[in-house]
C-alpha positions in Angstrom: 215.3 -151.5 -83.1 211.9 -149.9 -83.3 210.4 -148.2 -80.5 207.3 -149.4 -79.0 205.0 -146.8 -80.1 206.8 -147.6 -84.0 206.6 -151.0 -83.7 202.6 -150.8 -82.5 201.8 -148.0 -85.2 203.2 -149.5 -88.3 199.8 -148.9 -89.9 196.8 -147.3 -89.7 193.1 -147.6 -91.1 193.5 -146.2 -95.0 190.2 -144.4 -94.9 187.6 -143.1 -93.1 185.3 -145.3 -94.3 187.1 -147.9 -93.0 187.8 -147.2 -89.5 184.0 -145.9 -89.4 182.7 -149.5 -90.3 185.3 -151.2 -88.1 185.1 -149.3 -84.9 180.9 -150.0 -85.4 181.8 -154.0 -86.1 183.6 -153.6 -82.8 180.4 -151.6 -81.2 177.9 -154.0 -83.0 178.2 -157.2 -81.5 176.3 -159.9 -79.3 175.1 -157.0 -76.5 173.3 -155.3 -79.8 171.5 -159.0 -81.0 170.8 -160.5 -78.0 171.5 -158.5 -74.6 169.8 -155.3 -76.2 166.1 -156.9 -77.2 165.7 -158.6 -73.9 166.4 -155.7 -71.8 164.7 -153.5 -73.7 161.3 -156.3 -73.3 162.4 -156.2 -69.3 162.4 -152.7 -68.8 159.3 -151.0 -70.4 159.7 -151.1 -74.0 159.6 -148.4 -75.5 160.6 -146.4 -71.9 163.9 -148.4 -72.0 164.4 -147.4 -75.9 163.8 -143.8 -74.8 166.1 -143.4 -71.8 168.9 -146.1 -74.2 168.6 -143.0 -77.1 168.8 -140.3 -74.8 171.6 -141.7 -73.1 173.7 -142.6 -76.5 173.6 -139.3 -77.8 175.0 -137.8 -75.0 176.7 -140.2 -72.1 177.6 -142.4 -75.0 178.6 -139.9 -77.3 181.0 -138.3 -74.7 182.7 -141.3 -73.6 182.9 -142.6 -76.9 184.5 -139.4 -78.7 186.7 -139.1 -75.3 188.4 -142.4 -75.8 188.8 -142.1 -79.5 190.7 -138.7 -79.2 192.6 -140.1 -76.1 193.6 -142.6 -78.9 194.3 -140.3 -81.7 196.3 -137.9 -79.6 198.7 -140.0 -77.8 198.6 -142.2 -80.9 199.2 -145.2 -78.1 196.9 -148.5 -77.3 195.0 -148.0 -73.6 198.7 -149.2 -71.7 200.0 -146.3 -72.6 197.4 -143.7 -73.6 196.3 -142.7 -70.1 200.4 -142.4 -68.9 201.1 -140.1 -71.9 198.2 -137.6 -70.5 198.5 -137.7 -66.5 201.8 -140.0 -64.8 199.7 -140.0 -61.5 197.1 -141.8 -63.9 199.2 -144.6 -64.8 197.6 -147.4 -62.9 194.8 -146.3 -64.9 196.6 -148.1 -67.6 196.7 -151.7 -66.5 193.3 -151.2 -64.9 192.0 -150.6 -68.8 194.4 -152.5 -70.4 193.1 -155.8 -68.1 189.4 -155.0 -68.8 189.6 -156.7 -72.8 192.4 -159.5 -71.5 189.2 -160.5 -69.4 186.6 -160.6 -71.6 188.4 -161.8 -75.2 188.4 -165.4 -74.1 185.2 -165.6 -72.4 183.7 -164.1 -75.5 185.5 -166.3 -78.0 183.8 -168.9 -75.9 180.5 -167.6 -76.6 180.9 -167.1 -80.0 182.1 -170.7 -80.3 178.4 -171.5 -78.7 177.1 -169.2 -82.2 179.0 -171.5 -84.4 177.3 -175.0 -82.8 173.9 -173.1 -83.4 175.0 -171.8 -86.5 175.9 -175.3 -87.7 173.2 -177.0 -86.3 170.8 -175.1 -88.5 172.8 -175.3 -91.5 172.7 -178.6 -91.3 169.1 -178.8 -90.9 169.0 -180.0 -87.2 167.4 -176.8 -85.7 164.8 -178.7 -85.0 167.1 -180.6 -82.2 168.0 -177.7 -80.7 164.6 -176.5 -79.4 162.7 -178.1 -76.7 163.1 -177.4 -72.5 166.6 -176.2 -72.9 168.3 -180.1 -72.6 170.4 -179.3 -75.9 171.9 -176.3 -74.8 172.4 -178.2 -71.4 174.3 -181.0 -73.0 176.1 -179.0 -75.5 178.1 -176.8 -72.3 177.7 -180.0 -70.3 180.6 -181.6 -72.0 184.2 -180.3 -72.9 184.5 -182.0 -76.1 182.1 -180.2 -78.5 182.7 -176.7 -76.8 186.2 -177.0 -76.8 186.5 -177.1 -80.6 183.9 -174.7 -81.1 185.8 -172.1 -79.1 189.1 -173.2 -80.8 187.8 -172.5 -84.0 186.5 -169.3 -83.0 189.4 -168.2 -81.5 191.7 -169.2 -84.5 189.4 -167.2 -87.0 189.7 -164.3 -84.7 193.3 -164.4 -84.5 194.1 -165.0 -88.2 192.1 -161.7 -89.4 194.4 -159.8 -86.9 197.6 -161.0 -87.4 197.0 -159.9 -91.3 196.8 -156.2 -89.7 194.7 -153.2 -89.3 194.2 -152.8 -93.2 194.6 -155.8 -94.6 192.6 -157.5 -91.6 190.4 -155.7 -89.5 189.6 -153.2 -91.9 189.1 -155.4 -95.1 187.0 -158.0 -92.9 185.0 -155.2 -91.5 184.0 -153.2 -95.5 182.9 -156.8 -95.7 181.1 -158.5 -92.9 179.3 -154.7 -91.8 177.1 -154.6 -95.1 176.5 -157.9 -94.8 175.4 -158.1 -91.2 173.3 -154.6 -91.8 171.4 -156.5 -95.2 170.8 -159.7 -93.0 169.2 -157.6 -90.0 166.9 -155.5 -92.3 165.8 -158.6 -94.5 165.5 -161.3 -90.7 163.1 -158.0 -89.5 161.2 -157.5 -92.5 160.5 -161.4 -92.2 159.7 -161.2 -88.4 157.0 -158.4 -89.4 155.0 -160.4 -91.5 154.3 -163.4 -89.2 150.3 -163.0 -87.7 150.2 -161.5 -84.3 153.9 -159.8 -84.9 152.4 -156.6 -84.1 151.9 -156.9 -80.9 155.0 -157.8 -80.1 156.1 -154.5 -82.2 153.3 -152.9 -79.7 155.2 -154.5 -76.8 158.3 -153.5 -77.8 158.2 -149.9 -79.2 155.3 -148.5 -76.6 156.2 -147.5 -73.3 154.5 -149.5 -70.7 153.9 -147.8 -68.0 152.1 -150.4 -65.7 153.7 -150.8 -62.3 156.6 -148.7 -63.2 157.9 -147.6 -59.9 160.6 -145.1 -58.6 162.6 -148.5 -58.2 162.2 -149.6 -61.7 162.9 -146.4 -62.9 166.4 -147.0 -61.4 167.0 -150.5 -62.8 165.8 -149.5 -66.5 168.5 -146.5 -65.9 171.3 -148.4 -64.5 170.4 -151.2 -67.5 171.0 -148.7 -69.9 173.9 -147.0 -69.0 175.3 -150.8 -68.6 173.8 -151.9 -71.7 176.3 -148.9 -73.3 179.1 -150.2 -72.8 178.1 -153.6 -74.3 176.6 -151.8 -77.3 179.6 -149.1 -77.9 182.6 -151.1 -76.7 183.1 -148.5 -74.0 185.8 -148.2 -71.5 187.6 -151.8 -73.1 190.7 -150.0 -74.7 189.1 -150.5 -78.1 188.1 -146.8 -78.6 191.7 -145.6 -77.4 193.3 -148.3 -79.7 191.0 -147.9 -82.8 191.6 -143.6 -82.3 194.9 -144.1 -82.3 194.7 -145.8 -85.6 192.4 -143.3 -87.0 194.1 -140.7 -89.7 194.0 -136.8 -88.4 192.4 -135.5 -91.4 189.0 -137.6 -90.8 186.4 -136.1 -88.0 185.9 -137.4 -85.0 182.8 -135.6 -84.0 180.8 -136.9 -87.4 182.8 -140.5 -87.3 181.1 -141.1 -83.6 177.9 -140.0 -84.4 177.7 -142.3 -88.0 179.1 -145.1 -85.9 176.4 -144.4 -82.7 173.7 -145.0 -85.7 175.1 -147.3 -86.7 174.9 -149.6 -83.6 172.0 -148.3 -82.5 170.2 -148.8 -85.7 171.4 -152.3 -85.5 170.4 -153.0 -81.9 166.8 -151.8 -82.6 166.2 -153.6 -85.3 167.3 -156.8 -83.6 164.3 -156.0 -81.2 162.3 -155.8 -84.0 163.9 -159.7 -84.8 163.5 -160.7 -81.7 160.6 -159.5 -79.8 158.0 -159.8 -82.4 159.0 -163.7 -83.1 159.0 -164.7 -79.7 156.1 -162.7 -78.5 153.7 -164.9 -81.7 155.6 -168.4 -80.4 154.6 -167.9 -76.8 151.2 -166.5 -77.4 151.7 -163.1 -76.1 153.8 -164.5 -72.7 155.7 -161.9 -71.4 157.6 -164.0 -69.5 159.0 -165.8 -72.6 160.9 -162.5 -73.3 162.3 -162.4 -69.9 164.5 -165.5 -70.4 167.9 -163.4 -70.2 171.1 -165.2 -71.5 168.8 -168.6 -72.5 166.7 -166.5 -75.1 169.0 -166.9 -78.1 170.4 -170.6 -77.2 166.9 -171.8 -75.9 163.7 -169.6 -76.4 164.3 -168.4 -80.1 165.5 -172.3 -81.5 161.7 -173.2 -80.4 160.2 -169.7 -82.4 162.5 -171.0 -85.7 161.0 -174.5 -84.6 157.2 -173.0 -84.7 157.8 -171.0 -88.0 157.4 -172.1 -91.4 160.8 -171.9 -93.3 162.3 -171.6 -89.6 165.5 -174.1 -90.7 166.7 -171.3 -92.9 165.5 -168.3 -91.1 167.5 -169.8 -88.2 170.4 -170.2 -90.4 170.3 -167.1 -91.7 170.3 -165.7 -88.0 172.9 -167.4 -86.4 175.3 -166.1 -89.2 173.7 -162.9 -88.5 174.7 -163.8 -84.9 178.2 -165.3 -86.1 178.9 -162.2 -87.8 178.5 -159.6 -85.1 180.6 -161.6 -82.5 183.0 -162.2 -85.0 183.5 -158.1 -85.7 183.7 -157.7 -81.9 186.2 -160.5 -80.9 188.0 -158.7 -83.7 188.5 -155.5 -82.1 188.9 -157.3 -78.7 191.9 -159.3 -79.3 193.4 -156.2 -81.7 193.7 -154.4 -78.4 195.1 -157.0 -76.5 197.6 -157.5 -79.2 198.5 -153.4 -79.2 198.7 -153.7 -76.0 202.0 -156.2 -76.2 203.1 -155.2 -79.2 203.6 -151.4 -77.3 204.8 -152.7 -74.3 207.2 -155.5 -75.4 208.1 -153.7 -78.6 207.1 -157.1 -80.7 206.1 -157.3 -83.6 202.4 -158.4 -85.0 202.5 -162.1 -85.3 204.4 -162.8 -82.0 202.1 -160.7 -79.9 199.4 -162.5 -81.9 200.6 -165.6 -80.3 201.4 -164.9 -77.2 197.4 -163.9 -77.0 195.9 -166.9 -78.6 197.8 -168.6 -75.6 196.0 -166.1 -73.0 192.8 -166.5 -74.7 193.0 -170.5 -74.6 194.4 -170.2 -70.8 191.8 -168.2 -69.7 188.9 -169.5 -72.4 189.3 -173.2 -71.0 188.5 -171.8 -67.6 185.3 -170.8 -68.8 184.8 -173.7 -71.0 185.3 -176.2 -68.1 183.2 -174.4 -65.5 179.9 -175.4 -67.4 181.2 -179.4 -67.3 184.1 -180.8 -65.7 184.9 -178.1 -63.0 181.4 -177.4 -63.2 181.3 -177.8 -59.0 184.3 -175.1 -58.5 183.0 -171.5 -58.0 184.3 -168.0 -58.0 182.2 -166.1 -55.1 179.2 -168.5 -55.9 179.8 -168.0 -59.9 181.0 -170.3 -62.4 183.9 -168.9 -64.1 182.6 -167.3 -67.3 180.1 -165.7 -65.0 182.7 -164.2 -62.5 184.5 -163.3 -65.9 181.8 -161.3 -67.2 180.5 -159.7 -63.8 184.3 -158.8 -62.3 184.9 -156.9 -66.2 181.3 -155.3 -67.0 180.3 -154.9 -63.2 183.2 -153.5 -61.7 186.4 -152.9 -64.1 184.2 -151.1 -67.4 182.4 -148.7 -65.0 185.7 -147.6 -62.8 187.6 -147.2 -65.7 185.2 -144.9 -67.4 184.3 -142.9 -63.7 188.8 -142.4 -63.8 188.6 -141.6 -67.7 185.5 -138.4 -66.7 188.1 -137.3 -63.5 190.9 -137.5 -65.6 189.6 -135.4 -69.1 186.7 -133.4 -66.6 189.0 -132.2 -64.2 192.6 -133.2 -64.1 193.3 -131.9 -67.9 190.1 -130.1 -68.6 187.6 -131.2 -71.3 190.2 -128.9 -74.2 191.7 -132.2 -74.2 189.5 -133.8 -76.3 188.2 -130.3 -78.0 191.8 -129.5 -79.3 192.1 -132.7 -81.0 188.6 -132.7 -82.6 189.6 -129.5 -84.0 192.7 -130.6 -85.6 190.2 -131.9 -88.3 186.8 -129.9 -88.2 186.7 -126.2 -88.1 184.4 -126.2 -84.9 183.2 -128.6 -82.4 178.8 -128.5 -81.9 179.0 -130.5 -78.8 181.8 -128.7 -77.2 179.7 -127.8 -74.2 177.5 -131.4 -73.7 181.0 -132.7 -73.9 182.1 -130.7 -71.2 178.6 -130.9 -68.1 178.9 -135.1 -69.2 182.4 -135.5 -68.3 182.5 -133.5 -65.6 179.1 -133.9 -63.8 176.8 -136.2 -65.3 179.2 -139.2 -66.4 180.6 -139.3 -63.2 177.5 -139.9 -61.5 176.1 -142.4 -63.6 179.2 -144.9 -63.2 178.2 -144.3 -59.5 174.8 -145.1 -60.3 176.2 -148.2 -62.3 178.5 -149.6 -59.5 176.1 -148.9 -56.4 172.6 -150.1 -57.9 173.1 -153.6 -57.4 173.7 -152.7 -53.9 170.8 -150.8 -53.9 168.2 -152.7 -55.0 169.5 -155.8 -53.0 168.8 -153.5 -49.9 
């Protein structure tokens, strides 16, 4: 019989191409489309965009290049990764391992939301799906409709990774990435042309100062360094587990940066999607931008509604849309399935199944708690709410605070510096690698779990 770390390493991505376009698929996903533009229309503009860039070129560099060595070097998924370097770290492991078990179903859920839209327009009943928010309402509101959705979702997930890391994840992703990169450039290029679209570009990319106070300061901060681990798939186990399928002749230092511009090219340009369009459709209402979660299912129906040729650029977006969740429910449920496959030395297609069943365990809970358990609450929060705040709010942030303590100070930062060398000949960032995991990392994952504590005080 195979061992665990045989049976879970059968293959590898066959270039670096390929594990380049797939690790950013897994990084560019609904927090670039949606979560990014609306935050960044929150929080200043253009100050939000500049504290987001500083931030990913250094906090999410470091974290990012840490957890893809971790990967490469112990050549094990996130259950057994952290045990390999440090035995006292080994809760560690299920603590990190648990983080993408959480948030694969609820997100499969989601994306099964993206495929109503998406066939709602494609149909050519966007127009239905405007108005005061009553579609959306009744669309969640029932367990029918939602229920399929996810299903679908779910399955199409599944059966790109059960083919495998090369003949799945990695031919799916040399596919969809162009793809979604052509449709964001050509939806923006669009969005620029409408009248009055340059004030939202205005809005968006100038820093508004007005009102900004030592407390806002702290939110835009704290929304950034959250907004990170959305954006780069940070402290979820996919970094370790993508690394550890990553080939030892490819760098790491030039694969993270190409992938940070990647997603960060992305999520900018979805601003310019997003902010723009909805800035002309309300008249310059800033408030319109501040819609949170409703601004793709409610707010930006009604700007397709008010454009001309809005049935098919609505179409075109929700594909758009379908595409990026797609490439990040991907990578979710590949690290779930390393995760069994390493543990319970099974193969691919059994591990496969056993998480589908997770996913649709876990994934009706979150269906059900927008219609017929929509009365039963987790600490006052429906269950994909609790979901999403228990893994982004809590989990994400301790496991990357344990990740700084364990490469910072328990091994030292040569950790990660030996095996970046093992392919390049010397390592630029050796030193920002080292003052971010020890000092400054730390302290922003405090920052991250004690602002909401904060601010409510």
């Amino acid at each position: 019989m195979e061992t665990n770390h045989e049976t879970a390493q059968k293959s590898g991505f066959g270039s670096k191409l390929g594990f380049i376009l797939a690790a950013a698929g897994s990084a560019v996903g609904l927090g670039n489309i949606w979560r990014f533009p609306y935050l960044a229309a929150k929080y200043g503009g253009g100050i939000f965009l500049l504290i987001y860039l500083i931030l990913a070129v250094t906090f999410g560099f470091s974290l990012m290049i840490t957890e893809i060595a971790i990967g490469r070097k112990t050549g094990k998924s996130v259950i057994g990764a952290y045990a390999d370097i440090s035995k006292k770290f080994s809760p560690l492991c299920w603590l990190a391992a648990f983080v993408p078990v959480i948030i694969t179903p609820y997100y499969c859920v989601i994306g099964g939301w993206v495929l109503k839209y998406l066939l709602t327009f494609v149909t050519g009943q966007g127009s239905t799906a405007g108005g005061d928010g009553a579609f959306f309402s009744s669309f969640i509101g029932r367990a029918g409709q939602p229920t399929v959705c996810f299903l679908i979702f779910l399955l199409v997930t599944a059966l790109v990774v059960m083919l495998g890391v090369q003949k799945g994840i990695e031919r799916i992703s040399k596919f969809m990435m162009p793809v979604l990169v052509l449709l964001t450039i050509g939806i923006a290029v669009y969005t620029l042309t409408l009248d009055g679209a340059a004030a939202g570009v205005k809005y968006y990319l100038l820093p508004n100062l007005e009102g900004f106070t030592a407390e806002k300061l702290l939110k835009t901060v704290a929304a950034a360094m959250g907004q990170l681990f959305y954006s780069m798939s940070l402290a979820m186990g996919i970094m370790v587990t993508y690394g550890s399928y990553m080939r030892k002749e490819d760098s790491l230092e030039q694969s993270v940066r190409q992938i940070e511009i990647f997603d960060t090219g992305i999520a900018i340009l979805a601003g310019l999607i997003i902010v723009p369009a909805v800035f002309v459709f309300s008249g310059g209402d800033t408030n319109a931008l501040n819609a949170g979660p409703s601004l793709m299912f409610i707010t930006l129906p009604n700007v397709f509604g008010s454009m001309t040729g809005g049935q098919v650029v609505g179409a075109v977006f929700f594909v758009l849309v379908a595409l990026a969740a797609m490439t990040s429910s991907i990578s979710l449920m590949e690290t779930v399935v390393s995760i069994i496959m390493e543990k319970f030395g099974l193969k691919r297609i059994p591990a496969c199944i056993i998480t589908v069943l997770c996913c649709l365990l876990l994934g009706m809970l979150s269906v059900l708690g927008y219609s017929t358990w929509s009365n039963v609450r987790l600490i006052g929060m429906q269950f994909l709410d609790f979901f999403d705040f228990i893994s982004n709010n809590i989990m994400m942030p301790v496991v990357a605070l344990l990740t700084c303590i364990l490469i910072g100070w328990v091994v030292k930062p040569e950790y990660v510096e030996d095996e970046v060398l093992v392919s390049q000949k010397s390592f630029r960032a050796r030193m920002l690698l080292s003052v971010m995991l020890r000092y400054v990392c730390p302290v922003c994952m405090i920052i991250i779990l004690l602002t909401p504590f904060v601010t409510e005080i």
